[in-house]
ZADREN-409589 format. One record per residue: x, y, z of N, C-alpha, C in turn; residue in one letter. Coordinates in steps of 0.2 Angstrom, whole numbers, padded with zeros to 4 digits, always signed. Layout:
XYZXYZXYZA;...
// end
This chain:
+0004-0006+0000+0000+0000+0000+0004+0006+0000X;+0009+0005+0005+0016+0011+0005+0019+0013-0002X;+0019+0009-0006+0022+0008-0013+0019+0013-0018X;+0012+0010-0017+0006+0011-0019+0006+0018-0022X;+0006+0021-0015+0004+0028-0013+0009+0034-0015X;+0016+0031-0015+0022+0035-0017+0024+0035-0023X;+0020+0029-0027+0022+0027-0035+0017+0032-0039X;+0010+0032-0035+0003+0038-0037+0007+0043-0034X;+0010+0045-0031+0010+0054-0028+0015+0057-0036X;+0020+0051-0037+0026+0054-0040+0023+0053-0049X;+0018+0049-0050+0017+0049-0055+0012+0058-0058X;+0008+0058-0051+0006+0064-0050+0009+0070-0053X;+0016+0070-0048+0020+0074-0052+0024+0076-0055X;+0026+0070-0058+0027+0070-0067+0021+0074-0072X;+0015+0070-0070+0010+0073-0075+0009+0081-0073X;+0009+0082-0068+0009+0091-0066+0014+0093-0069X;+0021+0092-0068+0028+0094-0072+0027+0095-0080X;+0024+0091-0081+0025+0090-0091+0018+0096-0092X;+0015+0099-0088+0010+0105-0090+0012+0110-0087X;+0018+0110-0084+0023+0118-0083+0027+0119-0087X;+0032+0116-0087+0038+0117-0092+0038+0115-0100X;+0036+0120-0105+0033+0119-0110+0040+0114-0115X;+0038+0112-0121+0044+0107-0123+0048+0112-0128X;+0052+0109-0132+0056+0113-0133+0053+0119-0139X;+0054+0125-0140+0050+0129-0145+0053+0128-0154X;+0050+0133-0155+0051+0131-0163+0057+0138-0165X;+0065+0135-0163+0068+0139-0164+0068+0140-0171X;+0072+0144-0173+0076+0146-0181+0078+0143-0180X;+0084+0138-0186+0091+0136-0185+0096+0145-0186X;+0101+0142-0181+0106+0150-0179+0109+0151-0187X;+0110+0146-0192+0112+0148-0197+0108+0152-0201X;+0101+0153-0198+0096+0156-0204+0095+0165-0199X;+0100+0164-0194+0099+0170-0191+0104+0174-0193X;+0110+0174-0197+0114+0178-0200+0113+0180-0205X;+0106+0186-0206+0104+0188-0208+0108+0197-0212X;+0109+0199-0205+0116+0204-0207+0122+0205-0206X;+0124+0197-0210+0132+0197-0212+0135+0203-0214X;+0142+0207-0214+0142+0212-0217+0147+0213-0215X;+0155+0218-0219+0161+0219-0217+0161+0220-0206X;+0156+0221-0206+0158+0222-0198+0156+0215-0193X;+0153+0210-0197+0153+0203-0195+0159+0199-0193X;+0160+0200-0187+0165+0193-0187+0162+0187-0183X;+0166+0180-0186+0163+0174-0184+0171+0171-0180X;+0171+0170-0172+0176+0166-0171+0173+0160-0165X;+0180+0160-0164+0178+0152-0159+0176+0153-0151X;+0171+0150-0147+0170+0152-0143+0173+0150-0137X;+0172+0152-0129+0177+0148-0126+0176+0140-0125X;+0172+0136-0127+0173+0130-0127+0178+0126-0133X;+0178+0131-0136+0186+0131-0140+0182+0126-0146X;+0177+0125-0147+0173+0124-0151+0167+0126-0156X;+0162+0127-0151+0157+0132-0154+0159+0138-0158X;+0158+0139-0163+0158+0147-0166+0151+0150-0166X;+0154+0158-0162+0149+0163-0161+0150+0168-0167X;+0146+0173-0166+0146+0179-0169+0146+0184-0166X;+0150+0189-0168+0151+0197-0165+0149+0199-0171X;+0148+0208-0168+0147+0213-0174+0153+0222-0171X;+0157+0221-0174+0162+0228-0174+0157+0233-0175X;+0158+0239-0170+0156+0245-0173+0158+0252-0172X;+0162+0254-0176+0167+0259-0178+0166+0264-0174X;+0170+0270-0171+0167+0275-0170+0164+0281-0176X;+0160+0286-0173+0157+0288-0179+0160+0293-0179X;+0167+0296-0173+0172+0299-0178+0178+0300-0174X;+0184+0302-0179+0189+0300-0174+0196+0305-0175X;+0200+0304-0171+0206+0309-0172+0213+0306-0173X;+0210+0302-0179+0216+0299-0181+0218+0295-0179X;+0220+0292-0171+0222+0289-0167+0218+0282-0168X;+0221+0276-0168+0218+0272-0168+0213+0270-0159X;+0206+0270-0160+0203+0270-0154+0201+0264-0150X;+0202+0267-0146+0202+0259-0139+0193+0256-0140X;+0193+0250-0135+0186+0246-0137+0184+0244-0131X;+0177+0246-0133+0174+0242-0128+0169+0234-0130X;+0170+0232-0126+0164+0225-0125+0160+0224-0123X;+0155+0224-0124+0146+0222-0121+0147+0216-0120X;+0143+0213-0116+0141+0210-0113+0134+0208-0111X;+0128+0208-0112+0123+0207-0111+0119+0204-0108X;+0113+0205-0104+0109+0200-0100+0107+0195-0100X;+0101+0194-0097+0100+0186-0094+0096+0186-0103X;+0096+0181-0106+0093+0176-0112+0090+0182-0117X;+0096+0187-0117+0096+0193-0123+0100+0193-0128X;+0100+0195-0134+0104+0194-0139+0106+0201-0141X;+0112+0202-0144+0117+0207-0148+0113+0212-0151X;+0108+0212-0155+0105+0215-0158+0098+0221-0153X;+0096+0216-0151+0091+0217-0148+0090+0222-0138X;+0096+0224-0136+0097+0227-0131+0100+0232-0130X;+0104+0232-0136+0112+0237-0134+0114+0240-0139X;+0109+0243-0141+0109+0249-0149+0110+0255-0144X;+0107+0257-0140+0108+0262-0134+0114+0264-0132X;+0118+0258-0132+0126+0258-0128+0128+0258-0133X;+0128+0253-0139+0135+0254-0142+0131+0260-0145X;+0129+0265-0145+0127+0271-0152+0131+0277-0147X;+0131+0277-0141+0135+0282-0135+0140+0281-0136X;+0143+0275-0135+0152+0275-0134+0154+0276-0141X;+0149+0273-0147+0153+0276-0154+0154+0283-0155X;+0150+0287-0152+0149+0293-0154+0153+0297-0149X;+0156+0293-0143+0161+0295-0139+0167+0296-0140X;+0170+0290-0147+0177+0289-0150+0178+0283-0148X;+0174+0276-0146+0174+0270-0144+0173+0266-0152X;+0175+0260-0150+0175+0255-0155+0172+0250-0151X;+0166+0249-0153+0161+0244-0148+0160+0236-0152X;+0163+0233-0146+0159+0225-0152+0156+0222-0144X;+0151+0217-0150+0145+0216-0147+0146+0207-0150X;+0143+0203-0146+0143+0198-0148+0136+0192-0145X;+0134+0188-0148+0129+0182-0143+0133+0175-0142X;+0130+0173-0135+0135+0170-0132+0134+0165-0135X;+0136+0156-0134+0134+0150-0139+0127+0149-0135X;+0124+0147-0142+0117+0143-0140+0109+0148-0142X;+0115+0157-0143+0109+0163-0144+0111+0166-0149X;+0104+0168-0152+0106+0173-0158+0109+0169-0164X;+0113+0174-0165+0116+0173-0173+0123+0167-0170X;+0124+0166-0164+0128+0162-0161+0129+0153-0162X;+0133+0148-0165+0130+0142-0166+0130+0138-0159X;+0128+0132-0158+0129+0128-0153+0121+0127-0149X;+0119+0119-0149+0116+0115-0146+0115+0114-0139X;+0111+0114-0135+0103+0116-0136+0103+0122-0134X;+0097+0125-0141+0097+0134-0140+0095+0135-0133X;+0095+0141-0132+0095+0146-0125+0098+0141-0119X;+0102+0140-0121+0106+0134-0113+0109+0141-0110X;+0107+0142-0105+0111+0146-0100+0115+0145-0095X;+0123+0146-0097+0127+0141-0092+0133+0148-0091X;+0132+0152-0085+0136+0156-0085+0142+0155-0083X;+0147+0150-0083+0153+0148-0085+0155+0150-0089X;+0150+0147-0093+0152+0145-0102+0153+0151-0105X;+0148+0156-0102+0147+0165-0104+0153+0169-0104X;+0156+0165-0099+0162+0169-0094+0167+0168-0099X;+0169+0162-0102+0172+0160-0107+0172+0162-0112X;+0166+0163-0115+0165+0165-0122+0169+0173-0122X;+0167+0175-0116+0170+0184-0114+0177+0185-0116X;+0181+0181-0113+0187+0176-0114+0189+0178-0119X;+0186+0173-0125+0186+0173-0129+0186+0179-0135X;+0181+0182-0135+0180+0187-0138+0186+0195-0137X;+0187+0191-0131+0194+0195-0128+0200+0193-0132X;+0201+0188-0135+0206+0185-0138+0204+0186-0147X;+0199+0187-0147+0197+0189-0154+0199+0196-0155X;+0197+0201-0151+0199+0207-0153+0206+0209-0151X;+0211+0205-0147+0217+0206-0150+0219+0202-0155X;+0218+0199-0158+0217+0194-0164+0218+0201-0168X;+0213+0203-0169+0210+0207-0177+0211+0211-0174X;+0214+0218-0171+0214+0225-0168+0215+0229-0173X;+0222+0225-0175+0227+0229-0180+0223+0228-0187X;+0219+0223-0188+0213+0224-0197+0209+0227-0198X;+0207+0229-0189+0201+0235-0189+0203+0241-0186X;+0207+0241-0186+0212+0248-0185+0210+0253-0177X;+0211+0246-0175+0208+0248-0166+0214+0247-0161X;+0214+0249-0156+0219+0250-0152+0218+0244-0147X;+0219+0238-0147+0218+0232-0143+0223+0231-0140X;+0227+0235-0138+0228+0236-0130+0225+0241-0125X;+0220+0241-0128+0214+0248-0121+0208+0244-0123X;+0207+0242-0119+0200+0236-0120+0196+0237-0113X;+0188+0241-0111+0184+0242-0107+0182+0235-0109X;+0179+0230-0103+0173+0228-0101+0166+0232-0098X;+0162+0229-0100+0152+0233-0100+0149+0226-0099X;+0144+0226-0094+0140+0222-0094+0135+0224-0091X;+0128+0221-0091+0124+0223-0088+0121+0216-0088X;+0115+0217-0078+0111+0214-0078+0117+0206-0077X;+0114+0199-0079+0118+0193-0079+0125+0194-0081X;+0125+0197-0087+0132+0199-0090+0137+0206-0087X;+0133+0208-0081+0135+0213-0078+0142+0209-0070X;+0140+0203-0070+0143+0197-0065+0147+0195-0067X;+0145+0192-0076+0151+0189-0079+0155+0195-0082X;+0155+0200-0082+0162+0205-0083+0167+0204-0077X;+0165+0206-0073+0168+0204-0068+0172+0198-0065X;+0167+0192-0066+0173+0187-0066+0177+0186-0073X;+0176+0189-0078+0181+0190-0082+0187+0193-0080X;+0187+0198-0076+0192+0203-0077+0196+0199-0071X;+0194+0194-0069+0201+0191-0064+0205+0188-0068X;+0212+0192-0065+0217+0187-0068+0216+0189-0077X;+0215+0193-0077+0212+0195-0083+0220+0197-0090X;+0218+0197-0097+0222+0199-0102+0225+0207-0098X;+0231+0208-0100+0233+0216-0099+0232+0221-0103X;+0227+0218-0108+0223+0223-0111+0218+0226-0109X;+0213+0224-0104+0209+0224-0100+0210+0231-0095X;+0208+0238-0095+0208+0243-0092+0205+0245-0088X;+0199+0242-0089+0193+0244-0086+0186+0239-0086X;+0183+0242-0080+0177+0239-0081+0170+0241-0078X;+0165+0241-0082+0159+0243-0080+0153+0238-0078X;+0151+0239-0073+0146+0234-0070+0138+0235-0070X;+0133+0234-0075+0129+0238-0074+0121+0234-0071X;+0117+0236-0066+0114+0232-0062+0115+0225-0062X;+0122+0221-0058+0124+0215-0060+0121+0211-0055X;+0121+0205-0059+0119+0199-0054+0125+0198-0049X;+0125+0197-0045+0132+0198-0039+0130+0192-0033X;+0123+0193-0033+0125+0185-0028+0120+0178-0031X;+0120+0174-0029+0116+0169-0032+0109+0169-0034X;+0106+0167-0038+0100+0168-0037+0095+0163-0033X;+0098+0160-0028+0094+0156-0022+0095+0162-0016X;+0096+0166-0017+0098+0171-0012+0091+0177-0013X;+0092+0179-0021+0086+0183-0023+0082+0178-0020X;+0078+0174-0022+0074+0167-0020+0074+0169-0015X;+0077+0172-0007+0076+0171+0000+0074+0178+0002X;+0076+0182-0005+0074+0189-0003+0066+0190-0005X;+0065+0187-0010+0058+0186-0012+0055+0182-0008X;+0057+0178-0004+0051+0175+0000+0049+0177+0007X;+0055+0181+0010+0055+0187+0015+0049+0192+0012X;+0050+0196+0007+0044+0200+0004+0038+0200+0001X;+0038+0193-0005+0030+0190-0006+0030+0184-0006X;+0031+0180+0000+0032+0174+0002+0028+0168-0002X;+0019+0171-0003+0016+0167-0007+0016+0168-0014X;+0018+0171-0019+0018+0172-0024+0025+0166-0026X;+0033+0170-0021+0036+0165-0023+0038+0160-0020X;+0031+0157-0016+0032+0151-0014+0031+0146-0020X;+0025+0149-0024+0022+0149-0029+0027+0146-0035X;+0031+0152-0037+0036+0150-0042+0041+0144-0041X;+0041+0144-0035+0047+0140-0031+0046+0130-0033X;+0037+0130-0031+0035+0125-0034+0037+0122-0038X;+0034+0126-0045+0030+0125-0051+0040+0126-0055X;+0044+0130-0054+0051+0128-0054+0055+0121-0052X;+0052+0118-0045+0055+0110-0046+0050+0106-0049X;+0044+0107-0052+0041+0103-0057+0044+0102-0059X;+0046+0110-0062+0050+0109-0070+0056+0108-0069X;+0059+0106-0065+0064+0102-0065+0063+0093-0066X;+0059+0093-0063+0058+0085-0061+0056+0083-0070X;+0051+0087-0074+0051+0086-0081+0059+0085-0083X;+0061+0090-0082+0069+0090-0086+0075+0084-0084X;+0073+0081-0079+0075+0076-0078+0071+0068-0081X;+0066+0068-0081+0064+0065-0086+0066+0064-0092X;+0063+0069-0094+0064+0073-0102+0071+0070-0102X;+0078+0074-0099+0085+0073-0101+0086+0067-0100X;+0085+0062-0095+0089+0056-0095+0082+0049-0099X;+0075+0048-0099+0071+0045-0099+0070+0045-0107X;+0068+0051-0110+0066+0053-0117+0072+0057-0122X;+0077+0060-0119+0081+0062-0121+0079+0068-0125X;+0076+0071-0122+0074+0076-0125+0075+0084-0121X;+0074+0090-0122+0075+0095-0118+0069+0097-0117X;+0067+0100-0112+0062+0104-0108+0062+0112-0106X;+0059+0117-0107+0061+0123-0105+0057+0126-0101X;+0060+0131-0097+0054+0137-0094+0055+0144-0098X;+0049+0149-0100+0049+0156-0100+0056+0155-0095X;+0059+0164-0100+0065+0168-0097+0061+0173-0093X;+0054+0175-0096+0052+0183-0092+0045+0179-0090X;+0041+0180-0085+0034+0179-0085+0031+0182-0079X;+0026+0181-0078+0023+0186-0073+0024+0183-0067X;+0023+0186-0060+0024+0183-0055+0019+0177-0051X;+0022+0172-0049+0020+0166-0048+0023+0159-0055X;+0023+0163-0059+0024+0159-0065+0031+0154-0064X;+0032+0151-0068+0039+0145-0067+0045+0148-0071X;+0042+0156-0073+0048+0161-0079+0056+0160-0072X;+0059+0162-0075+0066+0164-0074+0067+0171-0069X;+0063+0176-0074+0062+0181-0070+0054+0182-0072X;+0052+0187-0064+0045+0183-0063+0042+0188-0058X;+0049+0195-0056+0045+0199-0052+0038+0202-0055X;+0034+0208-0051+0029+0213-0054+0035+0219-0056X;+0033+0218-0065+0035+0222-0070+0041+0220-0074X;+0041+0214-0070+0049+0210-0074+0047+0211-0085X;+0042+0209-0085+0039+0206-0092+0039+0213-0096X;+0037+0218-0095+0034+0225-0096+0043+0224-0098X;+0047+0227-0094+0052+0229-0094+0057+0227-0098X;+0057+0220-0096+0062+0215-0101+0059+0215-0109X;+0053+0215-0111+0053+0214-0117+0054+0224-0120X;+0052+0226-0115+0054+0234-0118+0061+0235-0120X;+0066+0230-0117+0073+0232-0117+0075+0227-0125X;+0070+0223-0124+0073+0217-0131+0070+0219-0137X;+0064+0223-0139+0064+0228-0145+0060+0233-0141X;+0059+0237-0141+0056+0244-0139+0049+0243-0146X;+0043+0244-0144+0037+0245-0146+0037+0240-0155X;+0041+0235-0155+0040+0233-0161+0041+0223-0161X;+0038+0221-0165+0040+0213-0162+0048+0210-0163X;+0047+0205-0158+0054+0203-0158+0056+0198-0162X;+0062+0199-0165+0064+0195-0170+0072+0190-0168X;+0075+0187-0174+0081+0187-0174+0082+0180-0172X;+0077+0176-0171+0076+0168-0168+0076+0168-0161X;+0073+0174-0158+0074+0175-0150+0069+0172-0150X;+0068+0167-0144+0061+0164-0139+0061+0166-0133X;+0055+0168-0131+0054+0168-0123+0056+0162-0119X;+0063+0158-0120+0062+0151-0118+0070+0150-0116X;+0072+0146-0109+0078+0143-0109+0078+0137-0107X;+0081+0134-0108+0080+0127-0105+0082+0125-0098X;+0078+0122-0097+0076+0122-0090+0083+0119-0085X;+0087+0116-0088+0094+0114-0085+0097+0122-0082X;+0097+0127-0087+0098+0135-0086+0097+0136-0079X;+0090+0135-0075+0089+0136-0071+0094+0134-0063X;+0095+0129-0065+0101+0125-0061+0107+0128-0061X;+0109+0131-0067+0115+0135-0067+0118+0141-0065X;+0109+0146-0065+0110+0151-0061+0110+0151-0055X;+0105+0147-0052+0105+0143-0047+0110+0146-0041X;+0116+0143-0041+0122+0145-0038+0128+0149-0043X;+0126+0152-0045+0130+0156-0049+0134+0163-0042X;+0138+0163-0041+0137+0170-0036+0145+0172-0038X;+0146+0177-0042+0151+0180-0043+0154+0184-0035X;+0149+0186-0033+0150+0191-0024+0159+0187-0023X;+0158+0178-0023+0162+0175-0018+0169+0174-0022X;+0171+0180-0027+0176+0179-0031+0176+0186-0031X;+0175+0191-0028+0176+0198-0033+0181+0201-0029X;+0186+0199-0022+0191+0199-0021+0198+0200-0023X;+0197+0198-0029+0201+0195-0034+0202+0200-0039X;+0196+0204-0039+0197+0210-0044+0202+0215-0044X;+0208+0215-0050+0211+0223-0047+0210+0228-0052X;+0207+0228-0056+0204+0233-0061+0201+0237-0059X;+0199+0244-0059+0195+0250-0059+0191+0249-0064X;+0184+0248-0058+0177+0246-0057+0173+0252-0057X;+0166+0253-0060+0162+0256-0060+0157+0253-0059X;+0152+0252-0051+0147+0247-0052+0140+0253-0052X;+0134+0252-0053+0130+0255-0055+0125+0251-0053X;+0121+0252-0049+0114+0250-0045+0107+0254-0044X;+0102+0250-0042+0097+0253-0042+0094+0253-0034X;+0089+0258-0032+0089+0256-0025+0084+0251-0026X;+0078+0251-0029+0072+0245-0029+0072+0239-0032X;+0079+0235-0032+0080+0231-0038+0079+0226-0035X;+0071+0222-0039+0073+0214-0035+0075+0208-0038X;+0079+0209-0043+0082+0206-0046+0089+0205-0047X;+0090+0208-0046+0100+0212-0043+0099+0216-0037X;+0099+0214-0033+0097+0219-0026+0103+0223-0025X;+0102+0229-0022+0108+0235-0023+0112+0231-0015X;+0110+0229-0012+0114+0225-0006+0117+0225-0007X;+0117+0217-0011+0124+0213-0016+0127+0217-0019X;+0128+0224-0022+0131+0229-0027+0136+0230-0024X;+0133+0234-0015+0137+0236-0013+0140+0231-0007X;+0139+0227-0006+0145+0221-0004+0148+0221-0010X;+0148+0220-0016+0155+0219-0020+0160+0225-0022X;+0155+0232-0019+0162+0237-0019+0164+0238-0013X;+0162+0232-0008+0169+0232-0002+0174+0230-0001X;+0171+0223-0008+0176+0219-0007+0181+0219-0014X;+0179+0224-0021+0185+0224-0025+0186+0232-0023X;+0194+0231-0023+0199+0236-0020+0200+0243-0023X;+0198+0243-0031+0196+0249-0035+0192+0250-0037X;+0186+0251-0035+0179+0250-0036+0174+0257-0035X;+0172+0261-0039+0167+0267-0037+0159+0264-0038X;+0154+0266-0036+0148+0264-0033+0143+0269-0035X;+0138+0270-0040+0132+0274-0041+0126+0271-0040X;+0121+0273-0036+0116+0270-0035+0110+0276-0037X;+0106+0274-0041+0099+0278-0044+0096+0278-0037X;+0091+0281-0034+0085+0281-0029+0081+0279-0035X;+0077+0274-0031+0069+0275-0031+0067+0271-0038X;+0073+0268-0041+0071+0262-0047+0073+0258-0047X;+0067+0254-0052+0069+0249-0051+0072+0244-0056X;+0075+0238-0057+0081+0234-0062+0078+0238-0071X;+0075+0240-0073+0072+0241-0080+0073+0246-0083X;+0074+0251-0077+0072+0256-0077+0077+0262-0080X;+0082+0260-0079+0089+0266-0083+0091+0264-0090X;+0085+0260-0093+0087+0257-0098+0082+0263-0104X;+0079+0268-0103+0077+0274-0108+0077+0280-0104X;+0075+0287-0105+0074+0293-0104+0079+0292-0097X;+0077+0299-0095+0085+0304-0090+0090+0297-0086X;+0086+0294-0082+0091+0287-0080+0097+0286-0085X;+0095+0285-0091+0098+0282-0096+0105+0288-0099X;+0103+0293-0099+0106+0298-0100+0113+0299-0097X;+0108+0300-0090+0116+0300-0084+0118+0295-0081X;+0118+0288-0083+0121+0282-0083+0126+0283-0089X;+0124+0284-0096+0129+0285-0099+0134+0290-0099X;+0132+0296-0099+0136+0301-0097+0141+0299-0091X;+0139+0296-0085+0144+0293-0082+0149+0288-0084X;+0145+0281-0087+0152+0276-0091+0155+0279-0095X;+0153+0284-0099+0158+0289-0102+0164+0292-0101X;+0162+0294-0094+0166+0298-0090+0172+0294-0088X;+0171+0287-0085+0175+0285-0083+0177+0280-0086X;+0178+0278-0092+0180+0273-0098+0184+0280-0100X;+0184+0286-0102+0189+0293-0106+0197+0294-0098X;+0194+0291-0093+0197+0290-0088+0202+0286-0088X;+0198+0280-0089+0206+0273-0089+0206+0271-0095X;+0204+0273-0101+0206+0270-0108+0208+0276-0112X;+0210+0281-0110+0213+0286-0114+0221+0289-0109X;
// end
């Protein structure tokens, strides 16, 4: 009867699991996504020393002769090159920067199996990489790849950071912008302290979808996913009030999204941000830091921000009042956030 009882709960769910986490989407193939091939395209190899990704060079739009130092973008949780960072790289070109932008493997115009896998090691790597790319080619694009700013924002605001340990001596700088800095079982703890039921809620319907993906991956051999954005309660990735509004505001601004992007990562992703906590490495940093927070971020808590500028040794700290994670990405926030990375990228790359 014991048997009985735990072979019914568990078969229970299973069947509850396979109606949260939806199956795989109907991506693009990533070779149908290099759509805008063009003198400024390059394709290299990523950090798993295999995958080939894509970047896009983009020149400054004027210059004094001197060949110009470069920046890197880095972008957030399950966002692509295209679709985030027109904002930034359009300032820093206009500044005298040489800006490249790239998607990590798995995303975008990037190749590598199964799409939207979220594994920020691998991201850290690819950074790496792309690091290696542009002293590769500096001297073909008539760039100054010895003065190289790191830029990240949001997830990819963590992985700059632990990029810059131990980092190339090309590496000058770096910019950290609303960064993910401790684990996101930690958000998890923050959110259950402030809306307990909603994310008790997510917390569920998240080991469902787990328990699907372990099926799925070892049973069927197949992958499983959850939303990257959804509202709260949902099994999304991100899933505060206003996460969705925001997120897809930043992934095309009032127009549909394209490019092979899904609202979807695979649900393995989940496990990997999971314990992801750059905080317990950023000791290590000796690079002049610019970190950039919000005070109502529940997504990146400004906490975590500033624990990490006590703990890396050259580190300046701006915190906005009174917004929240989405929010410095259009009008006046957006202005004087950049006006400041400006400021201090003409500081240590010039």
């Amino acid at each position: 009867m014991k048997w009985t009882l735990i072979t019914a709960f568990l078969a229970a769910l299973i069947a509850i699991a396979f109606t949260i986490a939806p199956e795989k989407p109907d991506f693009i193939p990533f070779s149908d996504n290099n759509d805008a091939e063009s003198e400024t395209t390059v394709r290299f190899v990523g950090g798993d020393n295999n995958t080939m990704l894509t970047g896009h060079w983009n020149l400054p739009s004027k210059s004094d002769g001197e060949a110009p130092p470069v920046i890197l973008l880095a972008h957030g949780l399950g966002l692509i090159q295209g679709k985030s960072l027109s904002p930034f790289v359009s300032a820093f070109q206009e500044a005298g920067y040489a800006v490249v932008t790239f998607d990590y493997a798995t995303f975008g115009q990037s190749d590598g199996l199964p799409r939207h896998q979220i594994h920020p090691t691998n991201h850290v790597a690819d950074i790496q990489a792309a690091i290696a790319m542009i002293n590769e080619e500096g001297t073909k694009r008539g760039v100054d790849a010895s003065r190289i700013g790191l830029w990240g924002t949001s997830l990819g605001g963590g992985h700059v950071l632990m990029a810059a340990i131990n980092s190339d001596p090309s590496i000058r700088a770096v910019i950290s912008q609303v960064p993910h800095i401790a684990s996101a079982l930690e958000t998890i703890i923050v959110g259950m302290m402030n809306l307990p039921v909603t994310t008790g809620k997510s917390v569920v319907k998240y080991l469902a979808g787990l328990l699907k993906w372990s099926v799925s991956k070892v049973v069927l051999r197949k992958e499983s996913y959850f939303p990257i954005v959804g509202e709260p309660g949902s099994a999304a990735l991100m899933q505060n009030p206003g996460d969705t509004a925001g997120y897809l505001g930043i992934l095309n601004p009032g127009g549909e999204v394209s490019g092979g992007w899904k609202n979807a990562a695979t649900t393995e992703s989940g496990m990997h941000i999971l314990f992801y906590r750059p905080l317990s490495s950023l000791s290590r940093v000796n690079l002049p830091v610019l970190l950039i927070a919000v005070e109502n971020d529940t997504l990146c808590p400004a906490k975590f921000v500033q624990a990490a500028k006590e703990r890396i040794k050259n580190a300046e700290l701006f915190v906005f009042p009174n917004l929240g994670h989405f929010d410095i990405y259009d009008g006046e926030p957006l202005k004087t956030m950049l006006s400041k990375q400006i400021d201090f990228f003409n500081k240590y790359l010039h």
